[in-house]
C-alpha positions in Angstrom: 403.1 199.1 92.0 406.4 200.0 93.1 408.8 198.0 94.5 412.7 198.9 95.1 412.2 201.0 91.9 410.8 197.8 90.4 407.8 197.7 88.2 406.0 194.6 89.2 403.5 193.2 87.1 399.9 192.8 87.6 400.6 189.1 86.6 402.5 188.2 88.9 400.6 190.2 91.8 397.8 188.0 90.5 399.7 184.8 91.3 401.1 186.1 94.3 397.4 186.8 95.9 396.2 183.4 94.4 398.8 181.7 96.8 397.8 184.0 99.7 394.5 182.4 99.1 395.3 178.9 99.1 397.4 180.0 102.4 394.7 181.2 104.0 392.0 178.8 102.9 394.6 176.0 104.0 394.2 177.4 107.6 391.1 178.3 108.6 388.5 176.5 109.6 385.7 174.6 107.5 382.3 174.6 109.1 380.7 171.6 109.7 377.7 172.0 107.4 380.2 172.5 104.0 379.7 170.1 101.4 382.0 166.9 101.4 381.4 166.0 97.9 380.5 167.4 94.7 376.6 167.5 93.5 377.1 163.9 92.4 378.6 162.2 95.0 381.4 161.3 93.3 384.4 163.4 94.5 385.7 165.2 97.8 385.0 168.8 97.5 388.9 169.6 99.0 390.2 167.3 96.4 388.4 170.0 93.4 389.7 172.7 95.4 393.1 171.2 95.8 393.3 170.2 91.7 392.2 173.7 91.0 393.8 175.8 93.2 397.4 174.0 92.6 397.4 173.7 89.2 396.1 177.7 88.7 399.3 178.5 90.6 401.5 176.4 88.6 400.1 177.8 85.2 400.1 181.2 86.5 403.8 181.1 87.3 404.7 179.5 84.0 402.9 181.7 81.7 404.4 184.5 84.2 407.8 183.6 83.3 407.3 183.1 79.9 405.5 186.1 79.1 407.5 188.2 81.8 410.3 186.3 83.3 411.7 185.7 86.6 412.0 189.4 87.4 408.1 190.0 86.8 409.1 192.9 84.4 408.5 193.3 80.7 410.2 191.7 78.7 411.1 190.9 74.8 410.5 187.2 75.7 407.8 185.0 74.2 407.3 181.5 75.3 408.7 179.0 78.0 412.2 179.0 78.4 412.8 175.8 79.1 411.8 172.3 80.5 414.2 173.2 83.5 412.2 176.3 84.1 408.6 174.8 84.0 410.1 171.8 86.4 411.7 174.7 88.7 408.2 176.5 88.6 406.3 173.2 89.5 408.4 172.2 92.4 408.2 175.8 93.7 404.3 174.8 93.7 404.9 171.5 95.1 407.0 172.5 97.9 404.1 175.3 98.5 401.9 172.7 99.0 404.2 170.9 101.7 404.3 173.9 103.3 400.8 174.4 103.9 400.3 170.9 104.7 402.9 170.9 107.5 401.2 174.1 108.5 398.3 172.3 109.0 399.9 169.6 111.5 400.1 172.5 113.9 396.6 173.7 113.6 394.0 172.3 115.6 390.8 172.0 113.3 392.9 171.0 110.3 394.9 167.9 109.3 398.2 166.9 108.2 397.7 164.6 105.0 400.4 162.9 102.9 397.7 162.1 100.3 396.9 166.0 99.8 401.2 166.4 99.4 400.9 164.2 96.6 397.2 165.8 95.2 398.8 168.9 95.6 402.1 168.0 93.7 400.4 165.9 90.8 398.4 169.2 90.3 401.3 171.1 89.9 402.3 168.9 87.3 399.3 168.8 85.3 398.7 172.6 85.4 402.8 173.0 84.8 402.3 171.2 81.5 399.3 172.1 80.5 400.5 175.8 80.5 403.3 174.7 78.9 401.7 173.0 76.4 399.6 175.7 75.5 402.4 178.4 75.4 405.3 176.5 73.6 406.7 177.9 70.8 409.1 176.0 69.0 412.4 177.7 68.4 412.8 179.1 64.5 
């Protein structure tokens, strides 16, 4: 795809329509017969969709930029940058995920919940540095 005479990658086109996703899903409305909890009983359904959703974005942006960089061309680059650029990349994801949550205060059929900032911001995290854990390269 061309953008401005930019070659954007299929990477980051990927992360761009998983956050159009968690947009979208963060707005419409969820029928009354969904699910509230897993097959055990033992955790909120949104709270699994919330930890995956999050920390998928996070991970997708920092393996983006580490295989790609900022411009989403490319490049010679191998591995994360630095523990700025993962911490950049997880409050990009973070501040997402106020977004959507004060996007929700306006909506009718959905809530505004501090709780879900926070789920959504500790997910982040998590996925942040488990990406980065799994993509480090020490410098030689």
């Amino acid at each position: 795809m061309q953008i401005a005479d930019r070659s954007v990658s299929a990477l980051w086109l990927l992360i761009v329509v998983l956050a159009v996703a968690i947009l979208v899903a963060s707005v419409v409305p969820v029928p009354a017969a969904t699910p509230q909890t897993d097959p055990t009983g033992s955790v909120d359904t949104t709270t699994l969709l919330h930890i995956v959703g999050y920390a998928t974005l996070t991970a997708g942006g920092v393996i983006a930029v580490a295989r790609e960089g900022w411009s989403g061309r490319r490049q010679q680059r191998r591995g994360v940058g630095s523990v700025g650029t993962v911490a950049v990349i997880i409050a990009l994801v973070a501040l997402f995920g106020v977004g959507t949550e004060l996007l929700q205060a306006t909506i009718p059929w959905r809530t505004f919940s501090v709780a879900e900032i926070g789920l959504n911001a500790a997910s982040a995290a998590a996925g942040g540095l488990l990406a980065t854990m799994w993509f480090y390269r020490p410098a030689e």
